[in-house]
C-alpha positions, 0 to 999 in steps of 0.5 A: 136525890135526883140520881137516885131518882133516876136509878129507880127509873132506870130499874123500872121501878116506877113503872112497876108501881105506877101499874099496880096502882093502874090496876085498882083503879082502872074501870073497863066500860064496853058499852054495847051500842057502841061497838063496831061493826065488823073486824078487820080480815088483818091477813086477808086470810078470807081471799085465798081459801084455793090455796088453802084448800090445795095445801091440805090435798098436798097434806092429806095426814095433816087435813085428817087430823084437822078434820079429826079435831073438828069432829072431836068438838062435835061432841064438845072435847078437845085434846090439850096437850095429849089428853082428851077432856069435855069441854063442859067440865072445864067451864070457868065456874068449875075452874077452882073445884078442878084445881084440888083434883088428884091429877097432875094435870088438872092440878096444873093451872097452865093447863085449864089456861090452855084450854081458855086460850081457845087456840083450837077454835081456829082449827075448827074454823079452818076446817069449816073454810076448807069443807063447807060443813056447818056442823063445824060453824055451828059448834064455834058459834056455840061457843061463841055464845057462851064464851063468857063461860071460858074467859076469866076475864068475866070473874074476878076472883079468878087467877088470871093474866093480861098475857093470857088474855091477849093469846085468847083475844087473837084466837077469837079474832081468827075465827070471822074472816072463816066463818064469814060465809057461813049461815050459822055466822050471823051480825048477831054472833059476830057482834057477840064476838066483836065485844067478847075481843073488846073486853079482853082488849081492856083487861090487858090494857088494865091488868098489863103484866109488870111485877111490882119491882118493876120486872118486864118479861114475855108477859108484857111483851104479849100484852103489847103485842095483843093491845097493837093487834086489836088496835088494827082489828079494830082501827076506828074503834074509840079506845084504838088509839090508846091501845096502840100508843100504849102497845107501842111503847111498851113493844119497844122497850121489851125489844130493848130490854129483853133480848141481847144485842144478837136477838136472844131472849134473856130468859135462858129457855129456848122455848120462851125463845121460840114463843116471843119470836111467834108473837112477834113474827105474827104481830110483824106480817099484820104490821106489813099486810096493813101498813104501818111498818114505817109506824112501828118498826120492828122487822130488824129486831124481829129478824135477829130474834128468829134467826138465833131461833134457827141456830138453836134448832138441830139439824133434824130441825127440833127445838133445843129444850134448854130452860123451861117448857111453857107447855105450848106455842103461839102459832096454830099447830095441831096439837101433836108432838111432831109439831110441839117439837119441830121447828121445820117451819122456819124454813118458810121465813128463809126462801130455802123453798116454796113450801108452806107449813100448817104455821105459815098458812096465814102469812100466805100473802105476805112476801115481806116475810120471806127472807126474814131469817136469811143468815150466812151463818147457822151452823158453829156459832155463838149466839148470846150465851148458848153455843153449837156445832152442828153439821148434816146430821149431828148437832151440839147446842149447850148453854153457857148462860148466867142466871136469867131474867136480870138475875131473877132466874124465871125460867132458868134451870140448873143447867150452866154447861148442860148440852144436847147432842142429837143424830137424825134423832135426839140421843143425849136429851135436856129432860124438860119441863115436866110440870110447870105451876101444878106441882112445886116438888115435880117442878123444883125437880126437874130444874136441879143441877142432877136433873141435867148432864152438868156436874154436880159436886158434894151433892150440892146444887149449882145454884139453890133452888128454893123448894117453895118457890116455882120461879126464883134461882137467886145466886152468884154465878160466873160463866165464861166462854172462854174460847169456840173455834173451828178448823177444817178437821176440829169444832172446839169451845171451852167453858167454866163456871164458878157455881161452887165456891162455897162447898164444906171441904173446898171451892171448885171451879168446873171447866168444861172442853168440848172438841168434835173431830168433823172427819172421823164423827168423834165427840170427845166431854172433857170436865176438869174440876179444880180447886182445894179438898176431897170431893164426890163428882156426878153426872146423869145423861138422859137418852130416849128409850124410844129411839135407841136399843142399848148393847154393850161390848165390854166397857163401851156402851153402844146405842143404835137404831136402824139409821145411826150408832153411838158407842160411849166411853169413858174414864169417869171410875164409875158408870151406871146405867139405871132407869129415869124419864124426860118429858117430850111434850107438856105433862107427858113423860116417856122412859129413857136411860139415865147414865149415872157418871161417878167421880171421887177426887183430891183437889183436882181432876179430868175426866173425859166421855168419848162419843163415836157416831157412825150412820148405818 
């Protein structure tokens, strides 16, 4: 009995439950009189508007997108990923009407949790920092008078989260030390805003993300994160004490259990990756500029975590988009798809150079995280189970990892093997997310075996992938990196899955052969399909339309833009070229071609695709 005991523990189990009880019984009372006064400036953001300003004069096209931004909501719009709506009409009363709209948008709850996550509230309050220009205040005390109206903490029969909650809390909280010395911005309004943040501590406190079976993700991780973070914003505030004892426990444990020895989230998504790693690098300068880093020690933990982030970008500094988009990140952006997609910033966490991003901004004081993701090794690497090769101009990142989350598969895709193979700009692409909870089919779609550049066999998913389910991938899969090594002259790795072993006509066993030739810039796929019986092979490759013009001469396919050339080859019997689409931003889809590689075959077979590059 005890051991039993101990392996439920141990599972998290009780825990799991313990939670689900907690929620039903919690009562959350934030009595009015009792509030504190002010909110801690965490980062000192307040004291060094000059170097703010400065940056903007240095980056004139950034300043007029945020001033932009600012006058879009002078007339109550905001842009959510790419699409321009009024914020009137997505009030939380209306949130449930909206949801049965025939748009895929509005049908994607993720998207109206963008909107009440508030992030272009701090773009609105850094305009006003920079410009002096009440309108801009003005309109964020608005809403801060009316924040019940965005917040679904205040209705119950809402669907809602602790995670959510916690992004949402942050965000309000960046708007005093900006708004600090404007005429709008009055005791009254911040105290409206000081219980506003507190009524979302406790809901996170109450409603901390754990699933019953005792499952902790980046849900729970972002409730820690929050609790700890409004615990400094409000250091003597009576329920402090519990926020930040509970917030610590819980951030250790999801840095224990949620990352691999080397700082890799267990998730298999790059982006959930990234994600986590904001939170925490955002929760870590707070941590430094208020001294508690001896109190809550995570700076190693952080560091690994983001410097495997640095080796899963390419080398024209975008995020590899293996596993699922959530559709946004944690640290201030404006919006755009340069941003979505680029992680340049991160050079600001290595001293490679003195410049300052529109993410980094906050962290202008605090040179404890300069130096934070130095690292001697970025390049040929392993890094859990993902691997790379990259040089100046060319990067390979692909995965090898089994199913995710412990098994669970949140946020994995049928991707095991898949890669990306990038220039100066991305030519062979993962297609992404499209959608991430408005549309079963459209997000069951996109994380299928032929929705990747892996081979599917017998028209047979890798793994099944139930059609009513949004988050599960439940199987019984191998991978194995078998072997990465790099000479002066070759980058080589060799993987293999055993996905197939349940096929009608005969198991298969899929080894996949990457070898680079670092002189001559030539690639060269090999797939080798082993096993007994008579089967059918396919793969699809997506390449944006967008950045390269397709010729041919004879059988060799060749891609080129004004910078580079890629010239495909191969001895798969079958090549088409057909039509298809890959996302390149949350609800945003753009034409590619799709490569359609064919293969009939008795018991065994290799095939190889060729790739040369070329620079201009």
């Amino acid at each position: 009995m005890i051991n039993y005991f101990r392996l439920l523990l141990k599972a998290n189990i009780i825990l799991g439950v313990y939670f689900a009880v907690k929620k039903r019984f919690i009562f959350i009372d934030v009595n009015n009189k009792n509030l504190p006064l002010k909110i801690s400036d965490i980062y000192f953001i307040s004291s060094y508007r000059d170097r703010i300003i400065a940056y903007f004069e240095s980056n004139k096209i950034e300043k007029e997108e945020l001033i932009k931004t600012a006058d879009c909501f002078l007339n109550n719009e905001v842009i959510i990923y790419n699409k321009k709506i009024n914020i009137g009409d997505y009030s939380t009363q209306k949130l449930e009407h909206n949801l049965k709209q025939k748009e895929i948008f509005n049908r994607d709850l993720r998207f109206h949790w963008e909107i009440y996550r508030c992030k272009y509230l701090y773009n609105i309050s850094l305009a006003y920092f920079i410009t002096h220009e009440e309108p801009y205040a003005k309109a964020v005390v608005d809403f801060i008078i009316n924040w019940k109206d965005y917040s679904p903490v205040v209705n119950k029969k809402l669907r809602y989260n602790g995670m959510e909650a916690a992004i949402k809390l942050i965000y309000l909280s960046l708007v005093d030390p900006l708004l600090a010395d404007s005429q709008a911005y009055n005791n009254e309004i911040r105290k409206e805003l000081i219980y506003s943040i507190i009524i979302h501590a406790e809901y996170i406190y109450k409603n901390y993300d754990i699933t019953f079976y005792g499952l902790e993700s980046n849900h729970a991780l972002t409730c820690s994160v929050g609790l700890i973070y409004a615990s400094l914003l409000f250091p003597k505030y009576q329920s402090s004490k519990k926020w930040q004892n509970f917030g610590i426990r819980s951030l250790h444990r999801a840095l224990e259990n949620q990352f691999s020895d080397d700082g890799v989230n267990f998730e298999s998504s790059v982006q959930y990756h990234r994600f986590v790693f904001e939170m925490l690098v955002f929760l870590l300068a707070g941590i430094n500029k208020n001294g508690f880093g001896e109190k809550i020690n995570i700076s190693d933990k952080v560091s690994k975590i983001g410097i495997a982030l640095l080796k899963l970008r390419h080398s024209n500094n975008y995020i590899s988009r293996i596993g699922d988009s959530d559709g946004g990140k944690f640290l201030p952006c404006l919006n755009s798809l340069k941003n979505f997609n680029s992680l340049e910033y991160l050079d600001w966490f290595t001293s490679k150079n003195k410049k300052a991003y529109f993410e980094t901004l906050i962290f202008n004081e605090i040179p404890q995280l300069r130096g934070l993701l130095n690292s001697n090794n970025d390049r040929n690497y392993q890094v859990g189970k993902y691997f790379s090769m990259k040089n100046r101009n060319l990067s390979l990142i692909g995965t090898a990892n089994n199913i995710g989350t412990i098994g669970k598969g949140n946020h994995q895709h049928n991707d095991f093997l898949s890669f990306e193979l990038y220039g100066i700009s991305p030519f062979i692409v993962d297609p992404w997310s499209y959608c991430y909870t408005g549309d079963k089919y459209l997000r069951n779609k996109d994380r299928k075996t032929k929705s990747h550049n892996c081979v599917e066999i017998d028209n047979k998913e890798i793994i099944p992938v139930p059609s009513d389910n949004l988050f599960a991938m439940i199987g019984n899969i191998k991978v194995n990196i078998n072997k990465i090594e790099e000479t002066t002259e070759y980058w080589y790795a060799n993987f293999t899955h055993n996905g197939y072993k349940k096929l009608k006509n005969g198991s298969q066993i899929h080894t996949r052969k990457f070898q680079f030739n670092k002189i001559k810039n030539e690639f060269e796929i090999i797939d080798n399909m082993n096993g007994k019986g008579n089967h059918f092979a396919k793969m699809h490759l997506f390449i944006p339309q967008k950045y390269w013009d397709l010729t041919k001469d004879g059988e060799t396919l060749i891609f080129s833009n004004d910078n580079e050339v890629f010239k495909m080859s191969t001895t798969w019997s079958s090549l088409i070229i057909d039509e298809g689409e890959v996302s390149s931003y949350f609800l945003n889809k753009e034409p590619a071609y799709k490569i359609i590689l064919e293969q009939e075959y008795q018991d065994s077979i290799s095939v190889t695709l060729a790739l040369d590059y070329n620079k201009r």
